[in-house]
N, C-alpha and C positions, 0 to 999 in steps of 0.2 A: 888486793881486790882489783879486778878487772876494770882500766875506763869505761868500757862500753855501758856497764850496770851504770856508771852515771851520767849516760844519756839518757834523753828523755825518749819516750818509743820506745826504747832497743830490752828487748825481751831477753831473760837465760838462753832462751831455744835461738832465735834469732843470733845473739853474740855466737854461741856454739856453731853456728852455719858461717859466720861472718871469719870467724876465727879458722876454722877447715879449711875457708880459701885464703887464707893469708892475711885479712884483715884482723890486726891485734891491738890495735890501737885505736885512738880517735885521729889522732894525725893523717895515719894511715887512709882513716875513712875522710877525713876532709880531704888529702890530697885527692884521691880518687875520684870522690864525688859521688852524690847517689845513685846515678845513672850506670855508672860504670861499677860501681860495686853490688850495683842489683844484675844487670848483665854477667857478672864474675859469679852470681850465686845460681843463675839459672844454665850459665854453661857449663855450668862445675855438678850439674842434675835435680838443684833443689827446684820443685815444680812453682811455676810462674804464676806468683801472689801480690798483684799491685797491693795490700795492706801492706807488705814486708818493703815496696819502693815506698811507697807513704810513707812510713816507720820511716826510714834512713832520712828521706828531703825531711820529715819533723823533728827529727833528733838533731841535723844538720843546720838547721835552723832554731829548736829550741821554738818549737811550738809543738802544738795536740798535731798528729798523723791523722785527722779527720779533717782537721783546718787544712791541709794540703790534700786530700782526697775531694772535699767539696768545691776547692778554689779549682781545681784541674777539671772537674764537673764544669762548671760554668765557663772556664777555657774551651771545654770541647764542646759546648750546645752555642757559643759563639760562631766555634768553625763549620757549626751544621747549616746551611740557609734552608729555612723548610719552605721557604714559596717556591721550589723547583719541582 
């Protein structure tokens, strides 16, 4: 059996994409990083799905991929100033 099945997040379909570009492991994906293995999956042609970044920073962490989708929401209405 595959590590990846026992991350948290990390889908059949998602491993299968992660695995095509090289990532076969979890080692793998923790050296890398999410950033650079969501990068590695959109230059490699899979279409650009911040759920599938989410997915990896929460598998990578070992939380729900919604708890990192919502916390990055409130990151970016920080960086907005609306009184301009």
């Amino acid at each position: 059996m595959s590590e990846h099945l026992q991350l948290r997040n990390i889908s059949p379909d998602i491993e299968a994409k992660l695995q095509a570009v090289g990532i076969a492991d979890k080692a793998t994906l923790e050296k890398m990083g999410a950033k650079n293995a969501y990068q590695l999956l959109v230059a490699a042609g899979y279409e650009q799905d911040l759920e599938i970044y989410y997915r990896l920073c929460g598998a990578l962490e070992d939380i729900d991929w919604q708890i990192v989708a919502d916390r990055e929401k409130r990151r970016q209405e920080k960086d907005i100033d609306y009184d301009t």
